[in-house]
KOLGUNU-818244 format. One record per atom (N, C-alpha, C): x, y, z. Coordinates in steps of 0.1 Angstrom, whole numbers, plus 5000, padded with zeros to 4 digits. Atoms other than C-alpha are relative to their C-alpha. Layout:
REM residues N
XYZ...
This chain:
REM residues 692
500849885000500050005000500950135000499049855003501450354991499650055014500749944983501350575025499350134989501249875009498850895018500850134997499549895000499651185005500250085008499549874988501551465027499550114986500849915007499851795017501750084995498749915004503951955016500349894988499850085014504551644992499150054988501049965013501751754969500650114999499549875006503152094968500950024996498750065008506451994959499949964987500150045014505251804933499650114989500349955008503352044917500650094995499349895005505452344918501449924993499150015009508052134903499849894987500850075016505952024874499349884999500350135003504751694883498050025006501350004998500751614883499749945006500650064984499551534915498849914994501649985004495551504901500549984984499749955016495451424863498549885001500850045005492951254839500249874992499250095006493350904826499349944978501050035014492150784786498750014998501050014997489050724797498750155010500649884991488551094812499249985019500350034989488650904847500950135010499249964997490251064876501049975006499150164996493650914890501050095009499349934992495651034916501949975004498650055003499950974914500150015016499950034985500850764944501150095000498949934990503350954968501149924995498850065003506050664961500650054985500049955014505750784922500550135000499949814999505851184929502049985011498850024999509051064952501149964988498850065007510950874927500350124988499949875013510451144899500750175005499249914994511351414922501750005002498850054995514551274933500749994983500249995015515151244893500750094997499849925007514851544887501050135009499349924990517151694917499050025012501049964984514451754944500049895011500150074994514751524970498850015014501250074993511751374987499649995011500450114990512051115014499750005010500350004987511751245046499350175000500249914998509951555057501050134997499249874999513051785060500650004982499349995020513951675017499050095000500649925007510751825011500150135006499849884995511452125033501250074989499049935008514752195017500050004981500749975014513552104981498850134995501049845004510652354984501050155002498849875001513852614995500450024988499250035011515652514966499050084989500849925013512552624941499750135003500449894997511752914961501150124994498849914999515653084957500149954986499349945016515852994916498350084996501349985006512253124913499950195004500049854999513453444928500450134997499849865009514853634906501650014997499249994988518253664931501250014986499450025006520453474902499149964979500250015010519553534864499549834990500150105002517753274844501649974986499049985011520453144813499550024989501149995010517853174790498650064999501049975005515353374778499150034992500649985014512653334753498650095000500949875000509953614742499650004986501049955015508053674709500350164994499849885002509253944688499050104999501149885002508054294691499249995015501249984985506554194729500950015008499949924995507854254759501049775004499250074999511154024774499450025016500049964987509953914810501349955004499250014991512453954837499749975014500550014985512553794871500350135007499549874992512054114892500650005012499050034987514554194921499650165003499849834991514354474949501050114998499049885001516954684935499949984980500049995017517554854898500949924994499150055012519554714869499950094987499749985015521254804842500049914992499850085009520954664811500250024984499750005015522354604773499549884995500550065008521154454746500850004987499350025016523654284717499349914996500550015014523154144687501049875001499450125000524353774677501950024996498449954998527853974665500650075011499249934990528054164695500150134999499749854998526954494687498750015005500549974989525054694709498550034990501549985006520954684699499450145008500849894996519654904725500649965019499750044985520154934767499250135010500849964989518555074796500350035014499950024981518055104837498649955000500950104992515754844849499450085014499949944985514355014880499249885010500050064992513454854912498449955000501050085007510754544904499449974989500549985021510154634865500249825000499250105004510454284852499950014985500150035017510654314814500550114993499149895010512454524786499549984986500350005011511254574750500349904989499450065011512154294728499850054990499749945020513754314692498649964991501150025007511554314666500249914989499550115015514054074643500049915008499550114994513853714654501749954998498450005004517253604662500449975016499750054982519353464696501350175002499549914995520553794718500849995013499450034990522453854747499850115011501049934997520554034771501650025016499649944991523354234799499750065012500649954994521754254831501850045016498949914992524454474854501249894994498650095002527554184852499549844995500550135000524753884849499750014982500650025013524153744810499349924996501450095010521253604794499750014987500650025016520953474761498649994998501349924999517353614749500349944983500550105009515853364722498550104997501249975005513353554700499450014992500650085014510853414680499250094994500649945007509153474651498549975005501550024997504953454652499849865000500250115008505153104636501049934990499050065007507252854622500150054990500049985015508352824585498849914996501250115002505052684569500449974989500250065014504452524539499550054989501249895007502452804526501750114992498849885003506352974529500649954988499350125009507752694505499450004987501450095017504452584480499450114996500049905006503452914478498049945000501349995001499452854464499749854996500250135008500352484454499749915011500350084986499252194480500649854995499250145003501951964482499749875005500050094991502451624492501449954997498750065001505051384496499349825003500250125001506151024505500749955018499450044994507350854536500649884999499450125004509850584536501149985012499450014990511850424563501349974990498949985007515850474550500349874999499550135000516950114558499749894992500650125005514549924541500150034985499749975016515550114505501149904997498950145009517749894480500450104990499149985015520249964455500749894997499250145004522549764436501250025010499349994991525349674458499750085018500149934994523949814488500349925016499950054987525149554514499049965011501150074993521849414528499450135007500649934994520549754539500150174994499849875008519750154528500750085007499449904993521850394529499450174992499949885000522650764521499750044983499850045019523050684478498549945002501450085003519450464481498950155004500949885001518150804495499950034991499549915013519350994468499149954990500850085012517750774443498350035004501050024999514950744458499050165001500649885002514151104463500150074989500449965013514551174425499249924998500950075005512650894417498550055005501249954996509651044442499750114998499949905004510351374427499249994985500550055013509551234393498749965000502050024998505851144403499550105008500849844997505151514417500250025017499549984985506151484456501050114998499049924995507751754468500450015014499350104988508751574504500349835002499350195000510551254513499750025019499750024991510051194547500749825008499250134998512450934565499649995016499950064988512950754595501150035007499249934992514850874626501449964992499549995004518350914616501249965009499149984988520250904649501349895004498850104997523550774659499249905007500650174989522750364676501250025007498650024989525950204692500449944986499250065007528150104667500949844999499650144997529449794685498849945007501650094998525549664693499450024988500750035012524449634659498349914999501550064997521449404674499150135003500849964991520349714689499850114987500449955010518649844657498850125000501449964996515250004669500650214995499949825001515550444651499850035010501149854991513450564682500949965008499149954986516050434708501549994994499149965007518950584698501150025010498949974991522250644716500550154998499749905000522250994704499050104992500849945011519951264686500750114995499549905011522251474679500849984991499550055009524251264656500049914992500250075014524251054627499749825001500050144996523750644626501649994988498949985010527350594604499849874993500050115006526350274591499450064990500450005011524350454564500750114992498649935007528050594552499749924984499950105007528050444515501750024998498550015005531650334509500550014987499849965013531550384475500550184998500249865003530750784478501150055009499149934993533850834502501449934994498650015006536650664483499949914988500650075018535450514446499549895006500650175004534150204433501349885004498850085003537750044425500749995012499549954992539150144461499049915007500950104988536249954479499649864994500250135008535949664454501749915005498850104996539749594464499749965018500150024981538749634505499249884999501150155007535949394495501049885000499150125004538349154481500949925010498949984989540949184511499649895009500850094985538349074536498949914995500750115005536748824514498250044999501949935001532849004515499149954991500549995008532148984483498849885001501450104999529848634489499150075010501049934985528348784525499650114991500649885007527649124505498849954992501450035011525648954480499249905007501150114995523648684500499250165012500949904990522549014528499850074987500849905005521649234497499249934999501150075007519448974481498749935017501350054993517448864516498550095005501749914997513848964525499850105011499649934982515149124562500750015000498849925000517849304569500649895011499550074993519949104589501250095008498949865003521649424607501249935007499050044995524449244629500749904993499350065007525549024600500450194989499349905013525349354576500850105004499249904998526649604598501449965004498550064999529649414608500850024985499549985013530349384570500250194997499449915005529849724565501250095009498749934992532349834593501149964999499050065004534849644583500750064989499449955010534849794552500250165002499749884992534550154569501450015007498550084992537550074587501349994993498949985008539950014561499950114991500449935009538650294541500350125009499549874993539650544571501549995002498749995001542850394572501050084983499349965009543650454534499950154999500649855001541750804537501050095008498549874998544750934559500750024997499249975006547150914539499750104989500649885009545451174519500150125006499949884992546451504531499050094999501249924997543551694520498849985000501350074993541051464531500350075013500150014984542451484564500350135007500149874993542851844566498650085002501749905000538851924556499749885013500150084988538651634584499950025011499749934991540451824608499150105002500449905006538752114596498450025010501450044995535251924606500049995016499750034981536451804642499750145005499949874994537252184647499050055002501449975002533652294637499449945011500750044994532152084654500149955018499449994985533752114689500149865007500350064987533251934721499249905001501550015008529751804710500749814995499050135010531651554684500649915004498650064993534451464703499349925013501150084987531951364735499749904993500750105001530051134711501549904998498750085003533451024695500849905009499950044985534650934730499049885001501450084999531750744737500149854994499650095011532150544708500649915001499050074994535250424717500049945010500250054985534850344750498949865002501450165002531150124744500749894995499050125007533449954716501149935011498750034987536249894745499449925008500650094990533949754771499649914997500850065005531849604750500949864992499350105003534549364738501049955016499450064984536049304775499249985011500950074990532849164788498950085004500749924991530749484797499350064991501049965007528049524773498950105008501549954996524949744777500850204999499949865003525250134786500950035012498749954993527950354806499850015012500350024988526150304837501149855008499550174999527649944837501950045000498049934997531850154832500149985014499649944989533850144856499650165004500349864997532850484879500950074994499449875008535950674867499950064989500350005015534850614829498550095003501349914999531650824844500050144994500249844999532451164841500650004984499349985017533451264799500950065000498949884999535751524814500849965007499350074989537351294836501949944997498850015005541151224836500449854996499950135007540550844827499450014989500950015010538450904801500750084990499149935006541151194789501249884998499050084998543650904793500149914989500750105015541650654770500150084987499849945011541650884747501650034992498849935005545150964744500349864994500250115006545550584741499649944991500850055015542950514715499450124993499849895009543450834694499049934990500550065010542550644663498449925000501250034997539750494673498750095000501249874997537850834687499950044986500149965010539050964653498949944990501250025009537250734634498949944996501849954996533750764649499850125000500349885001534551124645499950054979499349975013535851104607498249894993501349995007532150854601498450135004501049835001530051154612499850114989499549875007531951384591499349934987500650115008530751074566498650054996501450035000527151094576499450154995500149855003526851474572500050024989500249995022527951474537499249914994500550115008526051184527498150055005501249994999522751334541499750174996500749895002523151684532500349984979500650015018523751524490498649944998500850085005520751324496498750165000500949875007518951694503500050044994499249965012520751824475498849954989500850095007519451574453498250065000501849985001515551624466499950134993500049855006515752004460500750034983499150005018517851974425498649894987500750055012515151714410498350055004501449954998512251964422498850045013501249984990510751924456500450115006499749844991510352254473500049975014499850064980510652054510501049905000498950055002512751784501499849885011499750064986513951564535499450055011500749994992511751574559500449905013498850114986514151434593498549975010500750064987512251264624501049985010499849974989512951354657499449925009500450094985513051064686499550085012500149974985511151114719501150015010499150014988514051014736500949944993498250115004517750844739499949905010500150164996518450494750501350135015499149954988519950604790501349995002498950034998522850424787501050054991499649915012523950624753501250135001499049905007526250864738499250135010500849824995523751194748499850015016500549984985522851064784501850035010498950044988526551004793500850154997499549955002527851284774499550185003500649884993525651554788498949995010501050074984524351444824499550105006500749924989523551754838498550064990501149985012520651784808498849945001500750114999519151434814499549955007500750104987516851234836500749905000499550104999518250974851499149945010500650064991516550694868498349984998501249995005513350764848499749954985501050045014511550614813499250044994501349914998509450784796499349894990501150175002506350544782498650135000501049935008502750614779498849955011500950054993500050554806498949914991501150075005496850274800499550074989501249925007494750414769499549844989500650115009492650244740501049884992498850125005495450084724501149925005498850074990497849974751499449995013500449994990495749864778501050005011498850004990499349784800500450094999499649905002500550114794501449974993498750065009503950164777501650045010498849944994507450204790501149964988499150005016509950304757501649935007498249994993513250284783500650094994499149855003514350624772500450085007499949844989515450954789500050064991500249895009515051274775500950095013499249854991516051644788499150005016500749934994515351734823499050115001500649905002512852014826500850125005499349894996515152184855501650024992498950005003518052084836500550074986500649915009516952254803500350125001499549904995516752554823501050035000498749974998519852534838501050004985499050045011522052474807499650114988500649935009520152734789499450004987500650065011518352504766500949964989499250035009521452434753499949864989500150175006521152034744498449984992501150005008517552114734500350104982499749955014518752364706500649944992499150065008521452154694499249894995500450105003519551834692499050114982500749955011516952054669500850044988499249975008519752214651500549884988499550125006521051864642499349924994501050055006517551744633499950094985500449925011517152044607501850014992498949975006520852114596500049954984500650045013520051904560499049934997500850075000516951884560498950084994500849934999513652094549499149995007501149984993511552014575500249865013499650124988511351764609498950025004501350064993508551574624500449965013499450014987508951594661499049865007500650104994507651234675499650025012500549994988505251244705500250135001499749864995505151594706499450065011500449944987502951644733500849995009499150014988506151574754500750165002499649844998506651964747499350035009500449934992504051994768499949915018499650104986504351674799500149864991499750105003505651354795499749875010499850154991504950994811501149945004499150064996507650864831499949925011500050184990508350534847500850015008499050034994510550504876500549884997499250145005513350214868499149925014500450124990511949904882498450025004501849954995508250034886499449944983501050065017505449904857499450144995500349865008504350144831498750065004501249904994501250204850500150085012499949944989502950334878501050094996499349815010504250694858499750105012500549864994503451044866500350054986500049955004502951264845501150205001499549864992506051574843499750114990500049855006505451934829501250024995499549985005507352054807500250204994500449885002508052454796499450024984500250005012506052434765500150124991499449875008506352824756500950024995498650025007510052814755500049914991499450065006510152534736499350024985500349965009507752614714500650144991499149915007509652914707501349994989499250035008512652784700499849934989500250095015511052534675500150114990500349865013509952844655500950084999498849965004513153014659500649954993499050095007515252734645499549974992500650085015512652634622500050144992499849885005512653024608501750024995498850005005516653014609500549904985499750125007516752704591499149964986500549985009513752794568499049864997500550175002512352424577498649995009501450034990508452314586500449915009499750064987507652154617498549944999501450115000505251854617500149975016500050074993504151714649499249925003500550105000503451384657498849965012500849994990499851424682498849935000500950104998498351094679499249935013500650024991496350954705499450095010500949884997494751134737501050125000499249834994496151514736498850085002500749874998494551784751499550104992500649905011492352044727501050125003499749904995494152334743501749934995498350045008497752164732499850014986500350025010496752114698499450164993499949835008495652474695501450105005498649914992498652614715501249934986499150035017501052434682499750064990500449985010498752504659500450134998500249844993498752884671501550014996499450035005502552824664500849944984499650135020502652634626500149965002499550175002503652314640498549934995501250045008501552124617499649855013500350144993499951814637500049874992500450085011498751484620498949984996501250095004495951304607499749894991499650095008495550964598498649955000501850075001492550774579499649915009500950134995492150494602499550075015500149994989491750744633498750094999501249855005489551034617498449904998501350054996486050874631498950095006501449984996482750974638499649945009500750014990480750914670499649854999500850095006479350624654500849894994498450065004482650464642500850004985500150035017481950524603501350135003499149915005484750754587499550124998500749875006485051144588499950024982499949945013484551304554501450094996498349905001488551464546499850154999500449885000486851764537499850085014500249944985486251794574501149965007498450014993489851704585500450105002499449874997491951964601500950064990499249935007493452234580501550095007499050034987496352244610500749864996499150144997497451904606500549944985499550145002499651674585498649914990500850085005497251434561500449884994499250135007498051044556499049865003500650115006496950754550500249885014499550024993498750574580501750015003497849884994502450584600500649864997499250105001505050324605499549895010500750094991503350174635498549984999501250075004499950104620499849914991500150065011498449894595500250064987500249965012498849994560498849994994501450005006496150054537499549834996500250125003496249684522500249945012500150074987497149534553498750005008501549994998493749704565499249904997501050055010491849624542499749834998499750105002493249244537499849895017500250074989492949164576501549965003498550074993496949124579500250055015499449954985497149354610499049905012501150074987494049144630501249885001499350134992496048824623501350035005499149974994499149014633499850005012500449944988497349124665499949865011500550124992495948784673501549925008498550085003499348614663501150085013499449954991501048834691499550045014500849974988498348854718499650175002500249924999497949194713498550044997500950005001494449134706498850025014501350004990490849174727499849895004501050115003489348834732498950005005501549994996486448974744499450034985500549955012486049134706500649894984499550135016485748914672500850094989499849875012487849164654499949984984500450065014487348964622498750054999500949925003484149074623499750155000499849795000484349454633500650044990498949955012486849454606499050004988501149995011484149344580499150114999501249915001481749604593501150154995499049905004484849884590500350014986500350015018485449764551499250104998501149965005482349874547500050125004499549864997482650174564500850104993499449915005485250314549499850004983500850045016483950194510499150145001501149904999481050404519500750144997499149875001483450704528500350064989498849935019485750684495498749994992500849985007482550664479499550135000500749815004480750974489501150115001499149875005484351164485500150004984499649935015484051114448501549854998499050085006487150864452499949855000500550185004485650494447498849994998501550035005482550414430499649815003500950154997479750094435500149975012500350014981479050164472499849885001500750104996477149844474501049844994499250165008480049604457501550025007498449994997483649674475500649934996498950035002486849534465500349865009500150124989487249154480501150005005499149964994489949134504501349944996498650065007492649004482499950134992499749945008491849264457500350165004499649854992494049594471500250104987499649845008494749814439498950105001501249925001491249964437500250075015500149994989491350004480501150154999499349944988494950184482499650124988500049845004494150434454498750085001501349924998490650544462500850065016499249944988492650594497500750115002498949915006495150794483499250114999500949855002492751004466499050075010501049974989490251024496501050095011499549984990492951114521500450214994499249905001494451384495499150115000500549855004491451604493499550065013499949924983491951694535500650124995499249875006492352074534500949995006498549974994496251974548500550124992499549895007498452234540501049874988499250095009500651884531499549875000499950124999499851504527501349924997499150094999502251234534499849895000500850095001501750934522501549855001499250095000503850584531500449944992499650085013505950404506499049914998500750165004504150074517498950044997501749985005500450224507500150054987500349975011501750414476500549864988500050185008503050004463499249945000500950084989500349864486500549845003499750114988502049664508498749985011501150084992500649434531500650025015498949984989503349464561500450185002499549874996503749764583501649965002499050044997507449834592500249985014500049994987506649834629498949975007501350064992504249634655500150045015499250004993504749784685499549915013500150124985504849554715500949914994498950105003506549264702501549994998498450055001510049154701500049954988500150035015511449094666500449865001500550145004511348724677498649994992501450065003507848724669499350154986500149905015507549054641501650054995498549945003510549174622499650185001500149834997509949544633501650044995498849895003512349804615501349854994499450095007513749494593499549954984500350015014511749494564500850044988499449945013513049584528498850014990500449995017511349724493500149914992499250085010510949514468500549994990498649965014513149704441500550125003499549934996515349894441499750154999500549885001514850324446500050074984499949925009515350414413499049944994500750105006512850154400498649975006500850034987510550144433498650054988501449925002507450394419499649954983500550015016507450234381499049864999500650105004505149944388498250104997501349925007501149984374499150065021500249964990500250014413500150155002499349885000502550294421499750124992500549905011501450474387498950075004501749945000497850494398500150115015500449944988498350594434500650154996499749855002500650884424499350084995500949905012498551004394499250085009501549984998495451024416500450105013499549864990497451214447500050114994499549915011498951414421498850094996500949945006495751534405499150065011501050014985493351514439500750165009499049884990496351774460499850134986499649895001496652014430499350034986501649965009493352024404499850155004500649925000492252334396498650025009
């Protein structure tokens, strides 16, 4: 039994973001035991356990909430008014400019709290007497799509990177299959590609495959380096030859599933010799150096990292840096400086495939924008980092530790979820001056035209699991949604890049206009857009705010729908009701949605549907039903515009029992959109988005 709430424990919690009182799926009401509100507290720096933590925790919020010592960050809306925490005595103050020349400056007098913000969005440096605050100031609203298409109503394609093919491509896609594939979806009138997260994994855990938990967001996965595009054909055909590949290369291109710890081994192998020949090249290794330089501290942390995983991780000590020896804890630590001096070569080159990954994803933008699309690469932004990772170890004072973030009970996950991630603290955010939050975004947008921020309501609270607690026993923490929303629109303004966010399931009306109110576009997918009644909305009545698709990576696809592969998926994994015959609900749904694409004009002979083998008719009346939502964009998934039967992701299961994020295409990117399927769906997007 939890003991009962202390009334000073409830105030604790709340004032430092966490929801005492909340609402569960079902609009029940549910109250976060005390043991919960402890563990998350303690998390997040506040300590709990006994009466006198929460005495001196509530001190702790009262002395940064007072003004006393400057926040490090301040964000404000251009043209309004910059608040200041007020203090009993005046201040002076200056106001520079991102080079350091003087904007404008003042005397603060005794309690004022606020000073005139600029009227140009742009990051400032706000001089209060000797104290400095960087002063983040946004524009009204992201970059939209309206900034881009002008009066045209684009759409695009979704495609997960891995599962693209080329010839020779080593059993998995890389940076070159992009490329291809975004002329080729350029050539059927898309003007966005959107991909699948991007983010460094662990280099020496190649099993640990999964985009969303990532060992880093702010840098690259380097397996999707192509070795071809960093030192020729003839140059990697001999490394090939060296280390005998050539059979393994061609049995992993040609199988149906990626086999990543047989392919990524091959391809690091050949990475590997290919940085050795690449030093002997002096002006590789000087734009090399060049890059390290650029990219500071930042680099060289993940680089570190790198090394070190790889080090342990062959002398018995798999998993994350929790499991290091304690002195390998700290990044700035003099063993960790030590290793380094030791395994020079090594840091180098996990710093030298970044420099890789960089170039190889800002030709594949290149590419989109040269064969026409006015958006191009459209990046995805993980919820969170794997704890044990590059980002948690390399910047701790940023990070939750000791916490998961996951998904309380709702309609689709009656156990609730627990991802095993960490994300940014909320006080730690603060403290750091939103540093690790800018950068990650920076690193998401840098070649990209646009980013889809997964789970975005975590801008506004997030679900978190204490380690060793079940996913029903979370809390829910607060988050500063204004700043962040700011910065999105800042960086998305700098960077000239839309901002989709991903706000599936329950979110709050009042979040969803607080984005929108912002340009972060939301989503909307056919199988959710329902009526009271369970029949389908009409697209016409979909939100002119959101995103418009057909489905994501973790639902069924249109054929899969339609065909009944996700029920027997569902059964086949227990992820099923057994109170409900879903075989039958599914037949009444058919029908439902027939009806739909009928009265939109996009499938005719209401009373005769398509039998459930026969999918071409299904995905393109779909296609065209979905495209005529007033979105500003539609985005539509590879597997619906082929009509595939297999999503790329189930989530619950273990890829014993689904191959999640292991699938492949079945031709290669340049060839992918030429079958009669593919023809029809594009034409009818194509026509449907941008008819007179």
């Amino acid at each position: 039994m939890n003991a009962p709430l202390d009334d000073r424990l409830a105030l604790l919690a709340e004032q430092a973001g966490i929801d005492v009182d909340w609402r569960d799926a079902l609009d029940r009401p549910q109250t976060t035991p005390a043991s919960t509100l402890r563990a998350v507290l303690r998390a997040i720096g506040l300590p709990a356990d006994n009466a006198d933590d929460v005495s001196s925790s509530l001190h702790l919020l009262e002395q940064e909430r007072s003004g006393r010592r400057p926040p490090r960050m301040i964000t404000a809306d251009a043209g309004a008014q910059v608040a200041i925490p007020p203090v009993p005595r005046g201040r002076v103050w200056k106001l520079l400019d991102s080079e350091g020349g003087q904007v404008a400056e003042g005397a603060l007098p005794s309690g004022e709290a606020g000073v005139a913000a600029p009227s140009t969005p742009g990051y400032y440096t706000l001089m209060l007497d000797d104290d400095e605050v960087t002063l983040a100031i946004a524009p009204p609203r992201t970059f939209g799509v309206g900034d881009v298409a002008g009066t045209r109503r684009p759409w695009g394609m979704a495609v997960q990177m891995s599962a693209l093919r080329r010839p020779g491509d080593g059993g998995f896609g890389d940076f070159t299959a992009l490329e291809l594939c975004a002329r080729a979806a350029a050539e059927k009138g898309a003007d966005a590609l959107a991909i699948s997260p991007l983010h460094a994994l662990f280099a020496a855990a190649p099993e640990r495959y999964s985009p969303y938990a990532p060992s880093s967001r702010l840098f690259l996965n380097g397996l999707y380096v192509d070795p071809v595009k960093t030192s020729g054909e003839q140059t990697v055909r001999a490394v090939i030859d060296t280390h005998n590949l050539r059979q393994e290369l061609a049995e992993l291109e040609w199988l149906e599933l990626i086999d990543w710890p047989r392919a990524a081994r091959a391809r690091m192998t050949i990475l590997r010799s290919l940085f050795e020949w690449a030093s002997v090249d002096l002006a590789h290794s000087e734009r090399f150096s060049a890059f390290r330089r650029e990219q500071g501290e930042p680099l060289e942390r993940h680089a570190r990292f790198e090394a070190l995983h790889g080090h342990f991780t062959a002398h018995g000590r798999p998993g994350g840096w929790q499991g290091w020896p304690t002195e390998f804890h700290d990044p700035a630590g003099n063993e960790v400086a030590s290793f380094v001096r030791e395994h020079g070569r090594e840091v180098a080159f996990h710093a030298w495939l970044q420099w890789l990954a960089a170039q190889g994803l800002e030709g594949a933008q290149k590419a989109a924008r040269d064969a026409g699309m006015a958006i191009g690469l459209v990046a995805d932004l993980a919820v969170g980092a794997d704890s044990g990772g590059s980002h948690a170890w390399a910047h701790q004072a940023e990070m939750l530790r000791g916490l998961s973030v996951g998904a309380p009970p709702d309609a689709l996950n009656r156990l609730g979820q627990d991802w095993g991630l960490t994300t940014f603290s909320p006080r730690g955010l603060r403290e750091t001056g939103f540093r690790g939050f800018i950068g990650m975004l920076r690193a998401a947008l840098a070649h990209s035209g646009g980013v889809r921020i997964d789970h975005v309501l975590g801008l506004k609270r997030l679900w978190l699991v204490p380690h060793g607690a079940g996913a029903t026993e979370g809390a829910y923490l607060r988050y500063p949604l204004t700043d962040m929303l700011r910065l999105i629109a800042l960086e998305s303004h700098l960077h000239r890049a839309i901002v989709i966010g991903e706000d599936l399931g329950t979110v709050p009306a009042d979040f969803r206009h607080a984005i929108a109110d912002k340009g972060v576009l939301g989503i909307r997918v056919l199988w959710f857009e329902r009526a009271s009644d369970g029949g389908f909305v009409s697209p016409r009545e979909w939100s002119d705010n959101a995103m418009a698709t057909t489905s994501t990576h973790d639902v069924s696809t249109v054929a899969g729908w339609w065909s009944g592969r996700d029920v027997e998926w569902r059964k086949r994994t227990g992820l099923d009701d057994p109170a409900v015959d879903e075989a039958a609900q599914r037949e009444k749904e058919r029908a439902a949605l027939w009806r739909a694409m009928c009265a939109s004009g996009s499938a005719w002979n209401e009373d005769a549907p398509p039998a459930t083998d026969d999918i071409s008719p299904v995905v393109v009346a779909a296609a065209r039903h979905v495209s005529q939502a007033p979105a500003p964009l539609a985005i539509f998934p590879v597997e619906d515009i082929l009509g595939l039967h297999e999503q790329p992701n189930l989530p619950g299961p273990t890829d014993a029992i689904h191959p999640n994020w292991r699938r492949r295409m079945p031709d290669s990117s340049t060839r992918l959109f030429d079958g009669p399927i593919a023809n029809a769906v594009c034409a009818a997007i194509d026509k449907t988005r941008n008819r007179t």
